[in-house]
C-alpha positions in Angstrom: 132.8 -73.8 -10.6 131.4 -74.3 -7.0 133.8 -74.3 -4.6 134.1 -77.7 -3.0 136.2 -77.9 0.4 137.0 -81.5 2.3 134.5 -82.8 4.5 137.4 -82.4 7.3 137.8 -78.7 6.7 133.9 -78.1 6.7 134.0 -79.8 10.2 137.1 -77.2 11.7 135.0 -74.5 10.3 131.7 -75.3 11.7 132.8 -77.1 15.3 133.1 -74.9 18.1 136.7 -73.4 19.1 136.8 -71.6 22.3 133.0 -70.5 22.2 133.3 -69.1 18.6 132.7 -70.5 15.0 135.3 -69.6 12.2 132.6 -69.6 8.8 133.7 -69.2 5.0 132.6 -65.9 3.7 130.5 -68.5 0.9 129.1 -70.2 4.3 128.2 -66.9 6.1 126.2 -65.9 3.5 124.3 -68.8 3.1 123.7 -68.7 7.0 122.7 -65.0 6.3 119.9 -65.7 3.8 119.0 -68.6 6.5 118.1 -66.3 9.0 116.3 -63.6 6.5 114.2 -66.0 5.6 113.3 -67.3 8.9 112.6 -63.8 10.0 109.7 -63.3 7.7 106.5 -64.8 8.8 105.3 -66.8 5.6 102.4 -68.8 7.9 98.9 -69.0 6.4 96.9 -67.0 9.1 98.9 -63.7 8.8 102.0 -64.0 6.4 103.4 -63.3 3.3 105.3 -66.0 0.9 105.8 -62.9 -1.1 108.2 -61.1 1.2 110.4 -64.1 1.5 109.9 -64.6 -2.6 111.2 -61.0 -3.2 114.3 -61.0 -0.8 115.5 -63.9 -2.5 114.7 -62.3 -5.8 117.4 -59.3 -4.2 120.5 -61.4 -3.5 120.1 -63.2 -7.3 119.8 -59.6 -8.5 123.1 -58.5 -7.2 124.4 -61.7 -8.1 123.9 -60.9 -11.6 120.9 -62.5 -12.8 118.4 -60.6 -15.0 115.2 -59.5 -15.0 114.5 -62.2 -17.4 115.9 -64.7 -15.1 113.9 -64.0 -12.1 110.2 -64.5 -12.1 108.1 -63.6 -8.8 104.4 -64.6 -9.3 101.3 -66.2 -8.0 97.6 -65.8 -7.8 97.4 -63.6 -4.9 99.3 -60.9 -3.3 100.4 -62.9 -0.6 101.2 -66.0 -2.3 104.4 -65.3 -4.6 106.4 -67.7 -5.6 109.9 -67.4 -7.3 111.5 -69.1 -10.2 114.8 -68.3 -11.4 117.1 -69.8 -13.9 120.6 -70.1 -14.9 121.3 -71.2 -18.8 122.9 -74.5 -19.8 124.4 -75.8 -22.6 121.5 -77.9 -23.3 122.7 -80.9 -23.4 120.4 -81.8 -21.1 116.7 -81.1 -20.2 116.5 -78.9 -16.9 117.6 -79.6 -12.9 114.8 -78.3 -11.1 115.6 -77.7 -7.2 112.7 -77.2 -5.2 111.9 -75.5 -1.7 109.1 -74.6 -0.3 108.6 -70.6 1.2 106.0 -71.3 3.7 105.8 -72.9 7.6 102.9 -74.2 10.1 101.9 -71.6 12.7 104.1 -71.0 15.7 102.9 -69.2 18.8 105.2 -67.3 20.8 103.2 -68.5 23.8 103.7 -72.4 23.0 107.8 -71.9 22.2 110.6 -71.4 24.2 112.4 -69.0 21.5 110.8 -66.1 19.8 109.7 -68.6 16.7 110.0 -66.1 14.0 113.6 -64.8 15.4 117.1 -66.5 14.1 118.5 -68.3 17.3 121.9 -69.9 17.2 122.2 -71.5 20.5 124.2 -75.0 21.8 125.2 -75.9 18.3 121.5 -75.6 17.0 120.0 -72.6 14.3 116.1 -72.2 15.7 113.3 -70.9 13.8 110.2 -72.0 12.5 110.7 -73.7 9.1 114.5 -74.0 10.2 114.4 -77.3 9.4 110.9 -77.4 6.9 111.4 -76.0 4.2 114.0 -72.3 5.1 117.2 -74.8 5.5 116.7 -76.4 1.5 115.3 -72.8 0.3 118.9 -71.1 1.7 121.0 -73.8 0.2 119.5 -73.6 -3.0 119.9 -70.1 -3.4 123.0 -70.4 -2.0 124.1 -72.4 -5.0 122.6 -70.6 -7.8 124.7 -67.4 -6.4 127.4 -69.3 -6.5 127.1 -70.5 -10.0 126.5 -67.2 -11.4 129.6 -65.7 -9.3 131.7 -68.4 -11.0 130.6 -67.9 -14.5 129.8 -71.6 -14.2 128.2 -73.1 -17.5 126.4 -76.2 -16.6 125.4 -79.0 -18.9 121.6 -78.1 -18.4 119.3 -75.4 -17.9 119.5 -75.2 -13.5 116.2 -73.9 -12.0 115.1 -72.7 -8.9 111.5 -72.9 -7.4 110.6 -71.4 -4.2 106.7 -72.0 -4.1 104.1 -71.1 -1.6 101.5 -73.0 0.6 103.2 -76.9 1.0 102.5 -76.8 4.6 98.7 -75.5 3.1 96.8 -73.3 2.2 94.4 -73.0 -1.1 97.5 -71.8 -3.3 99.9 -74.3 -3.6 103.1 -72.7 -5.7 103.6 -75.8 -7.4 100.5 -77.0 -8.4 99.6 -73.3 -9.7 102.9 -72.9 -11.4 102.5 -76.6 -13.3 98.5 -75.2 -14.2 99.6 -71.8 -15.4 103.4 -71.7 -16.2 104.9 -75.4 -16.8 107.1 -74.0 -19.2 108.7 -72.4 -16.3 109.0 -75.7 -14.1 109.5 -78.3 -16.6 112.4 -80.5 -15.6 114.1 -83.9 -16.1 113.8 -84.0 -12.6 113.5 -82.3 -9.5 115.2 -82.4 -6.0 112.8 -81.5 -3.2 112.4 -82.0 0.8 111.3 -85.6 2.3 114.7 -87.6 2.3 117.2 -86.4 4.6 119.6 -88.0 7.1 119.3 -90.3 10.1 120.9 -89.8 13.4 120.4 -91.7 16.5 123.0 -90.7 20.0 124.8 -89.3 17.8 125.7 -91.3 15.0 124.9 -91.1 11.5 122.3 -94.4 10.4 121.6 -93.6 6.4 121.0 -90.9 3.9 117.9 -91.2 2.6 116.4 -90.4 -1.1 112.6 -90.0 -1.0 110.9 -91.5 -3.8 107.1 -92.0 -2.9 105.1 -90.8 0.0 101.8 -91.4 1.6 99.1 -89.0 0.6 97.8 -86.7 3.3 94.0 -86.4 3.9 91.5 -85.2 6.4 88.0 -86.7 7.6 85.6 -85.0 10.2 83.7 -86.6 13.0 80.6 -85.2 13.0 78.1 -86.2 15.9 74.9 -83.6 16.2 72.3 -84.0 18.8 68.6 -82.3 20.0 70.6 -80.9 23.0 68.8 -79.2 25.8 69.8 -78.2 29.2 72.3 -79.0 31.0 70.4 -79.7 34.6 68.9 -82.6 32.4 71.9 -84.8 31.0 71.1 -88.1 29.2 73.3 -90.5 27.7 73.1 -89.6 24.5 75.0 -86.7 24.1 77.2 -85.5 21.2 80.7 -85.4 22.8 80.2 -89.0 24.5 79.7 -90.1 21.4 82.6 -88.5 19.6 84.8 -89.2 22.8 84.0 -93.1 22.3 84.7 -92.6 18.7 88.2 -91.3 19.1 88.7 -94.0 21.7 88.1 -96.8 19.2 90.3 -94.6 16.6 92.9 -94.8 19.1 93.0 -98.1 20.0 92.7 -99.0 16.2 95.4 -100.2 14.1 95.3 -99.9 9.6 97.3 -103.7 8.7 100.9 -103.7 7.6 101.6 -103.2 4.4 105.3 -102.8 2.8 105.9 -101.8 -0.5 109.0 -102.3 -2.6 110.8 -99.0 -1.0 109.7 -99.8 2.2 110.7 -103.4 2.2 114.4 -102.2 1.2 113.8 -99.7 3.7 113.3 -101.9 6.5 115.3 -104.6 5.3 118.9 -101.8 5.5 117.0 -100.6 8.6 117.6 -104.0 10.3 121.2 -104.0 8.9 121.9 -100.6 10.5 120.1 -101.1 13.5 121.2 -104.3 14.9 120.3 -105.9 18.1 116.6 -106.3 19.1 115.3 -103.6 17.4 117.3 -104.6 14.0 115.8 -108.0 14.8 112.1 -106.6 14.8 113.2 -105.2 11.3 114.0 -108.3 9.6 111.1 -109.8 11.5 108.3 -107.5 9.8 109.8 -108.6 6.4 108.5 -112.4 6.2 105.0 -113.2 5.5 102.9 -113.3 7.6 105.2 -110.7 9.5 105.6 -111.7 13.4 102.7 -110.4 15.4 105.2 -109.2 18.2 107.5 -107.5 16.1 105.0 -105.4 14.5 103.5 -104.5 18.3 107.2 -104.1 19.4 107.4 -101.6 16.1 104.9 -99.7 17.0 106.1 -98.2 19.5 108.3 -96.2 17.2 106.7 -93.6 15.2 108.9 -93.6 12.1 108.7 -97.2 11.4 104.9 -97.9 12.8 104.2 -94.6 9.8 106.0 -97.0 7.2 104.2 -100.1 8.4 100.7 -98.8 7.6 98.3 -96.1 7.1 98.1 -93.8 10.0 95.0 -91.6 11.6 95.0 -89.2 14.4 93.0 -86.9 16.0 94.5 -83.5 15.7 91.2 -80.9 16.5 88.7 -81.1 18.6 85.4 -78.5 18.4 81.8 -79.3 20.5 79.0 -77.4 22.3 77.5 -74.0 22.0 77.2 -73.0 26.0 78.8 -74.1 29.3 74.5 -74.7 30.6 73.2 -76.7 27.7 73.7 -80.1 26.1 76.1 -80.3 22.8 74.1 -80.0 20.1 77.7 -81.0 17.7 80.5 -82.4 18.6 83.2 -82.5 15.9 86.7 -84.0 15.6 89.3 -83.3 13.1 91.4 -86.9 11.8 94.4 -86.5 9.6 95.4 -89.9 7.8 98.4 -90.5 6.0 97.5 -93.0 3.4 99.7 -96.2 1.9 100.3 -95.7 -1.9 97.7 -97.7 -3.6 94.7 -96.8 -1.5 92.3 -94.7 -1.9 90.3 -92.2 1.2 87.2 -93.8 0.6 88.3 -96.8 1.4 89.9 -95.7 4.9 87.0 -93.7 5.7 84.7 -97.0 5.6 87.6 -98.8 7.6 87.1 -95.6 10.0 83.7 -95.8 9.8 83.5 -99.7 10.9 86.4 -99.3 13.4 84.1 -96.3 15.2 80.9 -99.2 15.0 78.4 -96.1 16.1 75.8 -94.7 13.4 75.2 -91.5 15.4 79.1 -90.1 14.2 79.5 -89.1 10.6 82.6 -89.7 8.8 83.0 -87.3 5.8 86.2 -86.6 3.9 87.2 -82.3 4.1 89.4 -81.8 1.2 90.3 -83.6 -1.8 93.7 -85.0 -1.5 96.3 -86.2 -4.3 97.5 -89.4 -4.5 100.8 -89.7 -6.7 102.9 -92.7 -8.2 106.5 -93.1 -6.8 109.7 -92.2 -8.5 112.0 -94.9 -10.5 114.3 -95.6 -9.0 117.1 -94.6 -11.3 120.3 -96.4 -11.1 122.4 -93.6 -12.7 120.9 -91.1 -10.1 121.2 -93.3 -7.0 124.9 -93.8 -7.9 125.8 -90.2 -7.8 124.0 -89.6 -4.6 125.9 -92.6 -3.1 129.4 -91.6 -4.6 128.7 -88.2 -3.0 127.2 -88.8 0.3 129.9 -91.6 0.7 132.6 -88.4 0.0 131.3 -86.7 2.8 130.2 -89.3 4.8 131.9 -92.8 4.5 130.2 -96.0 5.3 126.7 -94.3 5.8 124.2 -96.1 3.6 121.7 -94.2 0.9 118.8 -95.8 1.6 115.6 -95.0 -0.7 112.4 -94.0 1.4 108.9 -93.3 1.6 107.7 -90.1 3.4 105.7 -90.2 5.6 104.2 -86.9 5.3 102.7 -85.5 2.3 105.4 -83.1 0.2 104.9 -81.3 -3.1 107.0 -83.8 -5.0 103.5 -85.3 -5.4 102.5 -82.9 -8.0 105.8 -83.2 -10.3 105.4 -87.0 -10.1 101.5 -86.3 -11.0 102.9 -84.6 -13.7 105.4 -87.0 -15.3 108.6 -85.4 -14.0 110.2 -87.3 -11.5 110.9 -86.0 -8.1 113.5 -86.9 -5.7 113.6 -85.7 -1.8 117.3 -85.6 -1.2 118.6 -82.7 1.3 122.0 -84.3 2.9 120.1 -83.0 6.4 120.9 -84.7 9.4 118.8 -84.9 12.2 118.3 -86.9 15.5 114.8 -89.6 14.9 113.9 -89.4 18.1 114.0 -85.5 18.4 112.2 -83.8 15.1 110.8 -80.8 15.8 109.7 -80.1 12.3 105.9 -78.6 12.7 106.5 -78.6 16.5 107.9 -76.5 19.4 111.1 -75.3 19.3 111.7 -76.5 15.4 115.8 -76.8 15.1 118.3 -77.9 12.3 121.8 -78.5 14.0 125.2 -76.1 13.0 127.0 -78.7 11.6 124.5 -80.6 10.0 123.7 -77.6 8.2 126.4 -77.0 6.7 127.3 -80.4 6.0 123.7 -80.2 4.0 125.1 -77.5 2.3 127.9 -79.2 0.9 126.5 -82.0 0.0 123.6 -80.3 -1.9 126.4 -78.3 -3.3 128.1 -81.2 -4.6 125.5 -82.9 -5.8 123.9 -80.2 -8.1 128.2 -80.3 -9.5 127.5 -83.8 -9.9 124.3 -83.7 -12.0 125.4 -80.7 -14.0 129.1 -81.2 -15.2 
């Protein structure tokens, strides 16, 4: 069976002791396979999901799983995904865990730290996809070794999907693998990315459990003019228009809207939080919420994102040379969209917010909506039995992401999906997609034991 140490003795292994850190030869391996993984470049542009795919595909190899157990494949050289699986007894249908291979683009120029290099530095591990998605992908893998090693027999078939292009991409792992090999995926359910752990100055709010999200989309601004030369400027010019558009994006707010997960959410928030802030919490819960709660709210991105659908301008293209008037001007706005909405409805609320006929608002790229995940009482209470083991008197809180994840397309697919990682990391600095992207020492191995637990729990 997995090894399970105290939550104390993970602590003495993992804090600091006269500049060095004393690691379990189970632990240094798992860091290992970390930093592998970090160290292949699995972006869009100029990467490889593949690479990472097969080096997992190694380590379960000399493990001991078989060719038959192992399965690297996807519909393009570059775009592997692997699927591996340990045998159950069958007494129950399948455990499914989930990570995904790939990261954003990182630009050597824009970090810090060589982004594609494994940094260990002032109790952090950097790295692009450190913390999204190489940190779950590790500890997964991590786990199955483990079972194998220790000839454990679990109660149900135990899977393992590493999958290409979440972050995006035209070929997503999971939604290929559901299309063309669900008898490879099919699960009772599945434990993915988008839950996690809250810190804030260093102390541990809530463990959360993902069970819906907002769905991701894109529209373009689109302004095109006559143009002409530049020695001639009239008011009507493309990237005024566009620049008054994103003004009134900017100063425009979607209405609150809480859910059933968000209105627990917010309601343990308030609990946890205390003071003003926890105030503000309990304030946004009445009906009508209070007008200066919700302004107050705002002000912090993780719970102004939970309040209401979000749009923000993320690319900006215009003009054709530095002597003549635009001819286009075009924006790029990303919206992550309440459940229960659909894009054509925000792209008229975009439309009427802009109030200018000369800028065209068309959605890019379909997106997928997806229904939340019950919330399962037997589930919830062996994640809170187990998160309370390792970290007592820190709440499980069910949540809604924020971003989009790719426990939309299990969900869309009747198997329910579950973003549960036992990752801690500070609110107010998540570098996920950004510069500098870290996952801190401890909390990464404290992940791993909790995952590791966990996947005891929902197999013995």
């Amino acid at each position: 069976m997995i090894r399970i140490l105290p939550l104390f003795l993970i602590l003495l292994l993992v804090a600091p002791a006269r500049g060095e850190v004393e690691l379990s030869a189970d632990q240094l391996y798992v860091r290992d396979i970390y930093a592998e993984l970090i160290a292949i470049d699995t972006t869009e542009a100029h990467g490889s999901t593949t690479k990472a795919a097969e080096a997992v595909a190694a380590h379960l190899r000399t493990a001991g799983y078989t060719d038959d157990e192992i399965r690297a494949l996807g519909p393009k050289p570059a775009k592997g995904n692997l699927v591996a699986r340990l045998a159950g007894s069958g007494e129950n249908k399948p455990l499914l865990l989930l990570a995904h291979l790939d990261v954003v683009e990182a630009k050597r120029e824009d970090w810090t730290v060589d982004p594609f290099q494994f940094l260990e530095r002032d109790g952090f591990f950097y790295g692009r996809g450190s913390l999204d998605d190489k940190a779950m992908a590790a500890i997964f893998t991590g786990i199955m070794l483990r079972l194998k090693r220790d000839g454990v027999q679990p109660n149900r078939d135990v899977i393992l999907a590493l999958t290409a292009d979440e972050e995006g991409g035209p070929d997503n792992g999971v939604d290929w693998l559901l299309k063309n090999h669900r008898d490879l995926v099919d699960a009772a359910m599945v434990i993915n990315e988008g839950g996690g752990g809250r810190i804030r100055g260093g102390r541990y709010l809530m463990n959360g459990v993902q069970a819906a999200e907002k769905t991701y989309t894109n529209f373009r601004l689109e302004v095109t003019n006559k143009g002409g030369h530049s020695s001639l400027p009239t008011r009507d010019n493309a990237i005024y228009h566009l620049a008054h558009a994103l003004s009134r994006i900017e100063a425009f707010d979607f209405p609150v809207e809480l859910n059933e997960i968000t209105r627990g959410f917010f309601a343990a928030a308030a609990r946890i939080e205390g003071g003003t802030l926890g105030a503000d919490l309990a304030a946004v819960l009445i009906s009508p919420p209070s007008a200066s709660a919700v302004e107050r709210l705002g002000e912090y991105p993780e719970y102004n994102s939970l309040m209401r659908t979000t749009c923000v301008a993320t690319m900006l293209e215009g003009g054709h040379a530095p002597n003549a008037l635009p001819q286009m001007a075009r924006a790029n706005i990303n919206c992550r969209v309440l459940p229960g909405h659909k894009p054509e409805e925000v792209r008229q609320q975009l439309v009427d917010a802009i109030d200018d006929e000369q800028v065209i608002v068309s959605e890019t790229e379909p997106s997928t909506a997806a229904p939340a995940s019950p919330i399962d009482a037997e589930l919830m209470q062996t994640i809170m039995q187990v998160s309370e083991g390792m970290w007592p008197n820190v709440p499980v809180v069910p949540t809604m992401s924020t971003g989009a994840s790719d426990s939309r397309y299990f969900r869309n697919a009747g198997i329910p999906a579950y973003g549960v990682s036992g990752l801690f990391v500070d609110v107010d600095d998540i570098r996920a997609h950004g510069r500098d992207e870290r996952l801190g020492v401890r909390q990464f191995f404290e992940g791993n034991e909790f995952l590791s637990r966990l996947v005891t729990a929902l197999t013995k």
